[in-house]
DRENMARLO-921072 format. One record per residue: residue in one letter; chain; x, y, z of N, C-alpha, C in turn. Coordinates in pm, whole numbers, m for minus. Layout:
r,c,n.east,n.north,n.up,ca.east,ca.north,ca.up,c.east,c.north,c.up
A,A,X,Y,Z,X,Y,Z,X,Y,Z
...
//
This chain:
r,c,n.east,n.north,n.up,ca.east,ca.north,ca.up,c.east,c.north,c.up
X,A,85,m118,0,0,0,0,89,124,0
X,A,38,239,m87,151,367,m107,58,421,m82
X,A,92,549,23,m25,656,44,111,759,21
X,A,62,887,m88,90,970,m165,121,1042,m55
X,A,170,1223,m44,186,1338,3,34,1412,23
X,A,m1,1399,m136,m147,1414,m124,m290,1347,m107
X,A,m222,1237,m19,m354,1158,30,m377,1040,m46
X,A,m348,1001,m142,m392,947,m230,m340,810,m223
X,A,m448,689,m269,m370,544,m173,m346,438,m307
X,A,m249,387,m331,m275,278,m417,m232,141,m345
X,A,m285,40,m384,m286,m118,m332,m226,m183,m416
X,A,m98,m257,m438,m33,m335,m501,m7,m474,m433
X,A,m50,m560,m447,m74,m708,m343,m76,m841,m449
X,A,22,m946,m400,46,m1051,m478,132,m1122,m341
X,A,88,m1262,m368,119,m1386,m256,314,m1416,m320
X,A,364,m1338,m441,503,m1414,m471,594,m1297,m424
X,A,688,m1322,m314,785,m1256,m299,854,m1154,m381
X,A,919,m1266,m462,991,m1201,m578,923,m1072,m664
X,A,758,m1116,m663,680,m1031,m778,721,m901,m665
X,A,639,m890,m561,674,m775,m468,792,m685,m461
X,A,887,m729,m473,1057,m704,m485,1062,m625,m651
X,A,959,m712,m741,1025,m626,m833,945,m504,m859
X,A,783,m505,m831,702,m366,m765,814,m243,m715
X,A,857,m317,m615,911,m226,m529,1043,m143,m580
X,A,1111,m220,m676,1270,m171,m743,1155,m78,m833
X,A,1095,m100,m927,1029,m62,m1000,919,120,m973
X,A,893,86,m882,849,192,m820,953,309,m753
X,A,1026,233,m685,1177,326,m638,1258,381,m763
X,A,1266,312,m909,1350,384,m958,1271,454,m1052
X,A,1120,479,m1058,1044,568,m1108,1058,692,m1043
X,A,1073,697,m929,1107,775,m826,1249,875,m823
X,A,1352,771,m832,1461,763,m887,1508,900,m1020
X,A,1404,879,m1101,1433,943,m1237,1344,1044,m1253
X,A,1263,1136,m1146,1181,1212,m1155,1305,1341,m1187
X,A,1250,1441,m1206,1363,1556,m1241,1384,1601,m1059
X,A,1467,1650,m1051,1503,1703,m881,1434,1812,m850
X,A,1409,1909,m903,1282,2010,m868,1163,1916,m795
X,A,1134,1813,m872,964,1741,m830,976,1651,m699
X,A,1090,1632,m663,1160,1544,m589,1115,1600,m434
X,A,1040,1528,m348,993,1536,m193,1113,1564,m156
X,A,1175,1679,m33,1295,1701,14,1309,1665,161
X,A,1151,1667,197,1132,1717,336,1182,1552,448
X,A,1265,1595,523,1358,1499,576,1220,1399,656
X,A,1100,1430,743,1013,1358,769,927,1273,695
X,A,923,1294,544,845,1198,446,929,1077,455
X,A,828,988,469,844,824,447,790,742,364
X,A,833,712,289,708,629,183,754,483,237
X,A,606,432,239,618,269,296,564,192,183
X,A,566,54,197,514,m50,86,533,m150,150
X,A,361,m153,175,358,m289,306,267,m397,248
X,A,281,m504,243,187,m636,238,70,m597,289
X,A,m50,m599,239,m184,m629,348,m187,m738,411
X,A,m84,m852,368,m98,m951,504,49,m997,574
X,A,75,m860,574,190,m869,669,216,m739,756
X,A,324,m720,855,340,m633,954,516,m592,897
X,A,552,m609,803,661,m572,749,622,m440,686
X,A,729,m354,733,707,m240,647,832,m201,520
X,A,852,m160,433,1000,m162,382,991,m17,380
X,A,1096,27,458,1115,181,477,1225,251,435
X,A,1245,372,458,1366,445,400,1427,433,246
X,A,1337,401,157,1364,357,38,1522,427,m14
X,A,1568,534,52,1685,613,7,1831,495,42
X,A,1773,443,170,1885,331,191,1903,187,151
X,A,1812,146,65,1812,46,m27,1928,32,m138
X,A,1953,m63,m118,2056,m81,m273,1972,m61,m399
X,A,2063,19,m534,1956,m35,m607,2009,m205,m690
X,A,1929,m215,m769,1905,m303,m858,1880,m286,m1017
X,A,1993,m357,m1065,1949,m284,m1221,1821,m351,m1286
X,A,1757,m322,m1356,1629,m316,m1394,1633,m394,m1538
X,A,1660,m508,m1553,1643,m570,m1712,1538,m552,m1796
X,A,1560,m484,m1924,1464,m433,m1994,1350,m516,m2055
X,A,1387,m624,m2013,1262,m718,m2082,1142,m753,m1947
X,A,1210,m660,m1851,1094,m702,m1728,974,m618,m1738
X,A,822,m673,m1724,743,m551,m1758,706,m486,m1628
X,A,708,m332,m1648,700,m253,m1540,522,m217,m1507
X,A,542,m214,m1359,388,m163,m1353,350,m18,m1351
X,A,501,22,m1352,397,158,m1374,386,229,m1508
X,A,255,275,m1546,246,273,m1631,301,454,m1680
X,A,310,467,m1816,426,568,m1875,363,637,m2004
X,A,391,767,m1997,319,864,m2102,381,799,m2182
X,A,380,800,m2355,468,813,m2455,477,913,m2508
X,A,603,971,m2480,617,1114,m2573,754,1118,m2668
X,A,757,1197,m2752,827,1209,m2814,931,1311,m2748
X,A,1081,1245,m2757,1199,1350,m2717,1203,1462,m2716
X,A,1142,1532,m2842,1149,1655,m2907,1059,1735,m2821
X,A,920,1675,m2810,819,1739,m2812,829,1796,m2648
X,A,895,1865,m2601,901,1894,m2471,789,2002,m2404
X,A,780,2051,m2496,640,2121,m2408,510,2057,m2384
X,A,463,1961,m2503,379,1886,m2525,381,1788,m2331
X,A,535,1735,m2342,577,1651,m2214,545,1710,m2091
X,A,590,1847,m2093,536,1930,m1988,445,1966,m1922
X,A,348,1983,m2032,258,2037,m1972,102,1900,m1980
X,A,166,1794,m2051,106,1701,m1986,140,1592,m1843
X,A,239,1669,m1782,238,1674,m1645,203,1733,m1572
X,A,180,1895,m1633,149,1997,m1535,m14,1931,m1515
X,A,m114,1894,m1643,m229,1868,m1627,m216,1739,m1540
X,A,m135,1698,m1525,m196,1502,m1434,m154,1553,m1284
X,A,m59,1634,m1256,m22,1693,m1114,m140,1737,m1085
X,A,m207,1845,m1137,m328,1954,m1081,m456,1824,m1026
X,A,m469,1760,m1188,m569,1597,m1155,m552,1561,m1013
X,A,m404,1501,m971,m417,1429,m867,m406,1511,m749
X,A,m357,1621,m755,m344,1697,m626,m478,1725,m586
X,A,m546,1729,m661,m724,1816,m644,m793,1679,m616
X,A,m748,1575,m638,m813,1425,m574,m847,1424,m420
X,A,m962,1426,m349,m998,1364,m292,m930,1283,m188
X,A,m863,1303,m33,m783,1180,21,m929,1063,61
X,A,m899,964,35,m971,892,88,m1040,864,254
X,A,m985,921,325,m1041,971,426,m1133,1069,457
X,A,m1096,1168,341,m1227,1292,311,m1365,1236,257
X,A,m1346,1132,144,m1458,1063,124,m1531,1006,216
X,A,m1442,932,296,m1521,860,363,m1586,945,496
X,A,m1541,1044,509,m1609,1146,606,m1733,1203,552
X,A,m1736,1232,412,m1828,1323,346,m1957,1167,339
X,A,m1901,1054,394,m2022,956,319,m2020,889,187
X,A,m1939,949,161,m1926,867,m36,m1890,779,m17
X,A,m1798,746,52,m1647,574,75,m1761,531,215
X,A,m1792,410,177,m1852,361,326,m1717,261,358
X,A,m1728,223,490,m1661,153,570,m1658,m6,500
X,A,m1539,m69,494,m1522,m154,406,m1528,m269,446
X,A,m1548,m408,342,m1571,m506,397,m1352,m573,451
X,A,m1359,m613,332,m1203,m617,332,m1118,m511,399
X,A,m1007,m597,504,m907,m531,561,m960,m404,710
X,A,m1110,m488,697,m1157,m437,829,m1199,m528,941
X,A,m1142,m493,1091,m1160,m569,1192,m1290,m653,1188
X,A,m1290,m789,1229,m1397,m883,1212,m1528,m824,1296
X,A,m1510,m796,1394,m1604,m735,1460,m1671,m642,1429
X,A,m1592,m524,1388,m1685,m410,1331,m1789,m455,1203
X,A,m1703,m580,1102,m1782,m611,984,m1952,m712,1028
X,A,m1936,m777,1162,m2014,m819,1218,m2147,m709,1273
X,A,m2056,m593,1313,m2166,m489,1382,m2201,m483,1283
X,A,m2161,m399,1180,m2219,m304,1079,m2314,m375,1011
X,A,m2319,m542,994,m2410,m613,927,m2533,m668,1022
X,A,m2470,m625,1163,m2582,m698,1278,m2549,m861,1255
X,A,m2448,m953,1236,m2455,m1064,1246,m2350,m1078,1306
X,A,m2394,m1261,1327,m2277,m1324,1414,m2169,m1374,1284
X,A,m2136,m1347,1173,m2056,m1416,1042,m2074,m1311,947
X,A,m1984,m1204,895,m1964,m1224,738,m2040,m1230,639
X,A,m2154,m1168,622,m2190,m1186,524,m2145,m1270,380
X,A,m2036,m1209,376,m1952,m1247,253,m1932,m1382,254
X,A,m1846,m1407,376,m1799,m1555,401,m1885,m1654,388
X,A,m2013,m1636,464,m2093,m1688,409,m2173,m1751,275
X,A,m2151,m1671,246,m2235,m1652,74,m2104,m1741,m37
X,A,m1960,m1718,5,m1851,m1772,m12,m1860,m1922,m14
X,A,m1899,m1917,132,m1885,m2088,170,m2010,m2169,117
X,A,m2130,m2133,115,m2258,m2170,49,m2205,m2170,m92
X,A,m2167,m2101,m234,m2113,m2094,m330,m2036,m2218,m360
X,A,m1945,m2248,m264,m1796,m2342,m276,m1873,m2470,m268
X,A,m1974,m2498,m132,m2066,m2596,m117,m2152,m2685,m203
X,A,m2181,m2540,m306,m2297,m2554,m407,m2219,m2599,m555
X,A,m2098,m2600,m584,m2021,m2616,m710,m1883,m2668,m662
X,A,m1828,m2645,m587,m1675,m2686,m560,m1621,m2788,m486
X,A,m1709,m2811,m433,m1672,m2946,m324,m1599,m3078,m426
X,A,m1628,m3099,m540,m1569,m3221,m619,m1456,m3132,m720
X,A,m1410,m2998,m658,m1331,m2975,m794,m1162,m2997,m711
X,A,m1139,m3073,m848,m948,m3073,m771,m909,m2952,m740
X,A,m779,m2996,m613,m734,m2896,m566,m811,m2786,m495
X,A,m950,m2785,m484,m976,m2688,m418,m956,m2616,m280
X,A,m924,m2431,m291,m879,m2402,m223,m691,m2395,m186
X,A,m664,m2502,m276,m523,m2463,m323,m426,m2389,m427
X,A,m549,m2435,m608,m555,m2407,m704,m561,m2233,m666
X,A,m524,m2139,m737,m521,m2000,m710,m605,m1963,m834
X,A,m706,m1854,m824,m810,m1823,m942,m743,m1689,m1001
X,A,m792,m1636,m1100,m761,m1499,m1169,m666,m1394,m1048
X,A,m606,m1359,m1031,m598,m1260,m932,m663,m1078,m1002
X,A,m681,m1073,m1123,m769,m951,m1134,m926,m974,m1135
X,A,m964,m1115,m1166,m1079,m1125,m1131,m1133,m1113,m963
X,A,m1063,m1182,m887,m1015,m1173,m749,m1101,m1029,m697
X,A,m962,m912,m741,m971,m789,m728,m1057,m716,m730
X,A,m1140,m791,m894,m1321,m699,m923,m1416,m729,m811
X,A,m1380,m888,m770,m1493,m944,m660,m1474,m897,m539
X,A,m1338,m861,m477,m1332,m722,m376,m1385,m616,m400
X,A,m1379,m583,m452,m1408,m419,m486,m1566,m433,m515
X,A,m1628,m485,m545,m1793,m531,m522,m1830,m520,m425
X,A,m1764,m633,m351,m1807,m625,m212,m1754,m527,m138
X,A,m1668,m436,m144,m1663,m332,m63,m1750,m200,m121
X,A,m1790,m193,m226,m1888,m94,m274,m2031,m117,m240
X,A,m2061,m249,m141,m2159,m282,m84,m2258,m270,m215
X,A,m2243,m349,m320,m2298,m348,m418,m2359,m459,m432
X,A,m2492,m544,m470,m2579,m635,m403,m2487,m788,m446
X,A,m2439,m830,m423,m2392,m929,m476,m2433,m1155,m511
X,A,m2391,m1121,m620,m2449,m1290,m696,m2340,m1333,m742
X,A,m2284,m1428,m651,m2174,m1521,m688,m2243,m1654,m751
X,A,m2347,m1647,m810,m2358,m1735,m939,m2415,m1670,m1051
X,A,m2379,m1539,m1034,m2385,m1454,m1170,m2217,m1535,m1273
X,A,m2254,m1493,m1423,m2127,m1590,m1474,m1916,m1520,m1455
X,A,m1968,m1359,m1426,m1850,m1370,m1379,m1752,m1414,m1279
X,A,m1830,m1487,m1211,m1792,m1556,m1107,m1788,m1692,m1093
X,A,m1811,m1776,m1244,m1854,m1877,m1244,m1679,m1972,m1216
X,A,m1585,m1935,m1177,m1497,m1991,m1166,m1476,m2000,m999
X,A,m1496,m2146,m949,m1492,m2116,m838,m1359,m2100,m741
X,A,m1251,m2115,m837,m1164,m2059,m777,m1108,m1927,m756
X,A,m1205,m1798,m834,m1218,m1670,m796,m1247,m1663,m686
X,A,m1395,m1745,m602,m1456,m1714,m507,m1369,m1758,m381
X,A,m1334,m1935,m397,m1223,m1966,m296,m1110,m1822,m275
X,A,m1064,m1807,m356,m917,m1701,m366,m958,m1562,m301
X,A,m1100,m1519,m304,m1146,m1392,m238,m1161,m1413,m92
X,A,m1237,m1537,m46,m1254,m1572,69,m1100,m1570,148
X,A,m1011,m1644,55,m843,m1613,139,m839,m1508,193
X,A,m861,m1446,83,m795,m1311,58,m866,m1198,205
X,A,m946,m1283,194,m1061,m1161,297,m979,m1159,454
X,A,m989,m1332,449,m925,m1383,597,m784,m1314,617
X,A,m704,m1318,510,m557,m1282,474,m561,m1116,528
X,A,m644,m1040,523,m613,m893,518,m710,m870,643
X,A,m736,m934,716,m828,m904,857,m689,m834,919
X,A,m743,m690,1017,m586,m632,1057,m579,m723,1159
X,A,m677,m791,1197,m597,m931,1331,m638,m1024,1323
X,A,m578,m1138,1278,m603,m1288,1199,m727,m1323,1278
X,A,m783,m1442,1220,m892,m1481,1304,m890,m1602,1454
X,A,m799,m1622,1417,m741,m1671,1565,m649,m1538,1638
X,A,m676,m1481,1719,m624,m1339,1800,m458,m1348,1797
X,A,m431,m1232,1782,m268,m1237,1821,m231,m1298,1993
X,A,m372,m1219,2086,m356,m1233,2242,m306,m1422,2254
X,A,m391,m1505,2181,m405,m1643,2183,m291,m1706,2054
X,A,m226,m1637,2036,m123,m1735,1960,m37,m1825,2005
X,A,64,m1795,2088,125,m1825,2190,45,m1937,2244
X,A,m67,m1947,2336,m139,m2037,2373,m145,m2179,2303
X,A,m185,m2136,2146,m232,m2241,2055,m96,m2289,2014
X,A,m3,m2230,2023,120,m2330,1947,155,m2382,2082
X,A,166,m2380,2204,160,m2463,2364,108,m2555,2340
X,A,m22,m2545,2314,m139,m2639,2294,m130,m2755,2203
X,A,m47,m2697,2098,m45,m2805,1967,100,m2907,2022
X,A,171,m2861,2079,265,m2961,2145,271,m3017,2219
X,A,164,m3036,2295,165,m3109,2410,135,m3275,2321
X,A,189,m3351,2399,225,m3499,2340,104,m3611,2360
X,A,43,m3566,2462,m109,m3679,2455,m219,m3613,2368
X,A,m277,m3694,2357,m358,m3616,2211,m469,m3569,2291
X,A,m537,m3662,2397,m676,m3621,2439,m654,m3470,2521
X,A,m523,m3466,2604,m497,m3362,2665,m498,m3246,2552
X,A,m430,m3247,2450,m387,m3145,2305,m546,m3140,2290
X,A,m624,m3164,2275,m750,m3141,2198,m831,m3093,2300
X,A,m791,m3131,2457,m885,m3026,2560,m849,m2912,2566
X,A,m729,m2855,2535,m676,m2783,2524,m688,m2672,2440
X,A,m703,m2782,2318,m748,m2636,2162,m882,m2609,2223
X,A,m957,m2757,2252,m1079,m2656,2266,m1133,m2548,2400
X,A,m1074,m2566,2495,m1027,m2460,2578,m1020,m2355,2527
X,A,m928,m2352,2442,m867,m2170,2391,m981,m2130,2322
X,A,m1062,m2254,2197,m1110,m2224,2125,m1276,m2128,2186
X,A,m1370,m2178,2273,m1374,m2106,2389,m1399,m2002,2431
X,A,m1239,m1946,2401,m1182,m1820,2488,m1203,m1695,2388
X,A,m1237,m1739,2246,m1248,m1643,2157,m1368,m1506,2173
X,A,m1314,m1436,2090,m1432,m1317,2104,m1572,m1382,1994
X,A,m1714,m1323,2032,m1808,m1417,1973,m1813,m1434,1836
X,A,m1746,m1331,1740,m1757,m1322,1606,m1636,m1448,1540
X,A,m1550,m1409,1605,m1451,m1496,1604,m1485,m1674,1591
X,A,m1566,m1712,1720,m1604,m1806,1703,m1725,m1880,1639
X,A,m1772,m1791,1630,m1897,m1811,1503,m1822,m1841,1372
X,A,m1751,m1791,1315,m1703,m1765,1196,m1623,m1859,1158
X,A,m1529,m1934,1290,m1411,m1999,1259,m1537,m2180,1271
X,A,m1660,m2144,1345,m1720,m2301,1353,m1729,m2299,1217
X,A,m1842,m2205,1178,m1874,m2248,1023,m1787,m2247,916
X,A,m1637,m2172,931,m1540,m2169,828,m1476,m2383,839
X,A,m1444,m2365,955,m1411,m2542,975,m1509,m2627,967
X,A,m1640,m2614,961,m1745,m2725,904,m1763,m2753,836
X,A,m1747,m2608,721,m1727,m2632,578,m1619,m2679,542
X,A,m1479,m2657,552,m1368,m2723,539,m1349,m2868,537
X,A,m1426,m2909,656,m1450,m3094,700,m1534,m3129,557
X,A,m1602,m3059,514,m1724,m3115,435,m1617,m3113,301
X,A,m1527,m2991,261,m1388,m3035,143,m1360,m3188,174
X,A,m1243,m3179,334,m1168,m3243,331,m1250,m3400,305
X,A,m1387,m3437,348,m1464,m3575,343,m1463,m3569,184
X,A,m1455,m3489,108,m1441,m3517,m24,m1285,m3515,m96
X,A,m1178,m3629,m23,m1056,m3578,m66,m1042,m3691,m155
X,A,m1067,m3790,m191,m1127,m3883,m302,m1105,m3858,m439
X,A,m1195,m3713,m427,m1194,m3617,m555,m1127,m3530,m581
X,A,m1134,m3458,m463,m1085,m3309,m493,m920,m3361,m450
X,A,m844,m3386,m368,m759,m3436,m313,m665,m3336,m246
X,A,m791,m3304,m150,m749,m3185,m72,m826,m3268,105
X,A,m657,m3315,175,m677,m3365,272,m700,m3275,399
X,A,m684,m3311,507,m704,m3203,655,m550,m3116,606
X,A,m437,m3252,646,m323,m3138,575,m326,m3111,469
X,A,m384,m3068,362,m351,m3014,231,m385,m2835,289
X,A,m522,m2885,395,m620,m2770,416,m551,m2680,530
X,A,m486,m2766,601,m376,m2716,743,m283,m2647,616
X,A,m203,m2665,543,m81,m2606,435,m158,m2480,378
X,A,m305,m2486,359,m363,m2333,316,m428,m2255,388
X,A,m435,m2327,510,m520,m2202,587,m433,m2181,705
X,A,m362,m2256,744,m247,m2244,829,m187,m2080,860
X,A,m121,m1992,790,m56,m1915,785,m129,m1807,734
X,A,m310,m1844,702,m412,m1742,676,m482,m1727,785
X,A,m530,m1797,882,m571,m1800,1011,m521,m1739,1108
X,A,m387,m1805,1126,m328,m1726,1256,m187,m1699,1194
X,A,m124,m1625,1290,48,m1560,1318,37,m1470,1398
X,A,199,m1496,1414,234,m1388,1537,205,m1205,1502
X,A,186,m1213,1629,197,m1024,1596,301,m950,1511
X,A,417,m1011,1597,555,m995,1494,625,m1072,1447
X,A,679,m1098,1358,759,m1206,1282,888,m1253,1351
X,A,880,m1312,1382,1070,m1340,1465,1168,m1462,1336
X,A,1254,m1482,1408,1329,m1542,1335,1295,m1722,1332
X,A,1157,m1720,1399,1089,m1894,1403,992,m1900,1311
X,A,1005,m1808,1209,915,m1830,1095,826,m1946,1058
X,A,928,m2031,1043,971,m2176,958,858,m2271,1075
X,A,927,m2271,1221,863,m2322,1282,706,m2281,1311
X,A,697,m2164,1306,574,m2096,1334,491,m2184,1243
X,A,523,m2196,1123,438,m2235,1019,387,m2383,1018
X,A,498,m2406,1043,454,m2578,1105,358,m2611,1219
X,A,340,m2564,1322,263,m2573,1409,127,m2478,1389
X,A,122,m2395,1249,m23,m2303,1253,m64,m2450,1144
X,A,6,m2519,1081,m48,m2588,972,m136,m2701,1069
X,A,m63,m2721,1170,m86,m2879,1273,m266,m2835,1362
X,A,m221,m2722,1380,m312,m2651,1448,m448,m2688,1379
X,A,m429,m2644,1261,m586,m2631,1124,m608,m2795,1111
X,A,m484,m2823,1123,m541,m2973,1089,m629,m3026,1184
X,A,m550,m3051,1362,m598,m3077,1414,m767,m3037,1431
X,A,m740,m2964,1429,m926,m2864,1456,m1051,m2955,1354
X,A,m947,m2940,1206,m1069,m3012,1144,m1057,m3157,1145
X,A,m921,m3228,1193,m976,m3358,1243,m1087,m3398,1346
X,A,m1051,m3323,1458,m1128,m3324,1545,m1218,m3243,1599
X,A,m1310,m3176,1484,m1441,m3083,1493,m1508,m3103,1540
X,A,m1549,m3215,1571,m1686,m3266,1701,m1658,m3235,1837
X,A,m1526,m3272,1848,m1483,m3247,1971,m1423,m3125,2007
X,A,m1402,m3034,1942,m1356,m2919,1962,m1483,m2824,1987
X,A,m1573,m2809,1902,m1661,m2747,1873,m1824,m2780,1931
X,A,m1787,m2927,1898,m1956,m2988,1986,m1970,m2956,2148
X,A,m2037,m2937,2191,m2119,m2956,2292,m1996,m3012,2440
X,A,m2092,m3001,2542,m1960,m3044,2653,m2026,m3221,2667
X,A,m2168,m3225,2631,m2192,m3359,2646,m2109,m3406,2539
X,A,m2105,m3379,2390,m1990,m3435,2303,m1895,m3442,2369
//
């Protein structure tokens, strides 16, 4: 995410490292080659470029190495074509796109004036619960009913990755609170809909298992007797705030109802622990147990949807 001088926000988001890295060279040496007059001086500006599903920020872009830029890589940002010569022409079709964006709107003004309503994506689970009056998500819902209704026999599901600009349109729908039909035909791929639902969980600003309870649940997942490990998850599980646990029963009921179809689709508890693992929960901050972290959020998902009756059922269960 780049938020401008003048308010102005753009979202650049992709699950491949590398793609990110080259955004980022790419954007820095656009930056790079502006003329020095246009050039921000002021020693407190920071431009950041952060993951929506991460707590990494990459800062100080001035102290970065650069990287040379191979010309066959395609750049995202996109570029007037002008002719060498034509320098006034160049000019002053900058002077017109400066005035454009400076006179833009910060997105915070919108959303004060009422135009920008409060969004579904990349907003706390709870508030998306108030604002709808439910105990779940609208979305998620309608998500998981969708996947239920067409996807349950398709390979790979939930692993397979769908359009990522189709993805994007089906966000931006749903945050324009615009009436939505995920069996209208642009959506007829159900790995758009799986990949939005990630995506939703992925950009919650606090995973759906709490940062407070992380710690807890990777305790929990190591303990060595199993009946003790499973009083345990479901203990914590429990301990959640109510939206939280509404959301995570019906997100793992549906999941069980994939994984009983792994026959077909051949998407087991762990296939489903390897994708929701590291979308569910993480630490607040990243430490240097990455690796391990990941292993025990994968064990975690598994466990849960192995043992959903017992986690989730009843105390007579």
């Amino acid at each position: 995410q780049i938020t401008t001088v003048s308010g102005n926000e753009f979202l650049f988001q992709s699950d491949i490292d590398f793609l990110i890295l080259d955004w980022f060279h790419a954007i820095k040496n656009a930056i790079d080659r502006l003329p020095k007059e246009q050039r921000i001086t002021s020693r407190n500006l920071e431009f950041k470029l952060r993951r929506s599903s991460s707590i990494e920020l990459l800062n100080n872009l001035d102290t970065e190495s650069k990287e040379p830029k191979p010309e066959h890589r395609k750049s995202l940002i996109f570029r007037l074509n002008y002719s060498a010569s034509d320098t006034n022409d160049r000019n002053r079709i900058k002077s017109r796109l400066k005035k454009f964006i400076s006179r833009r709107p910060s997105l915070k003004t919108l959303q004060e004036k009422g135009l920008i309503k409060d969004q579904i994506f990349g907003s706390h689970l709870h508030s998306v619960c108030e604002h709808e009056k439910s105990a779940v998500p609208q979305f998620v819902r309608l998500c998981i009913e969708a996947v239920e209704k067409r996807g349950l026999d398709v390979d790979g599901i939930y692993r397979v990755s769908g359009n990522l600009a189709t993805i994007q349109k089906l966000r931006f729908v749903v945050n324009q609170e615009e009436k939505l039909n995920l069996d209208d035909s642009q959506w007829e791929d159900i790995h758009v809909v799986t990949g939005a639902l990630k995506m939703f969980f992925r950009e919650l600003p606090e995973p759906l298992f709490p940062y407070s309870l992380f710690e807890q649940f990777v305790e929990a997942i190591k303990i060595q007797d199993n009946a003790t490990r499973i009083k345990s998850i479901r203990s914590l599980v429990k301990k959640l705030p109510r939206p939280n646990y509404d959301t995570m029963k019906i997100l793992f009921g549906h999941l069980q109802k994939i994984a009983a179809k792994e026959s077909v689709n051949l998407m087991s508890t762990q296939s489903l622990g390897i994708v929701f693992g590291p979308t569910l929960l993480r630490p607040e901050k990243e430490t240097g147990n990455m690796a391990v972290h990941m292993l025990y959020q994968n064990q975690i998902v598994e466990l849960m949807l192995s043992e959903y009756s017992k986690i989730f059922g009843s105390e007579e269960d």
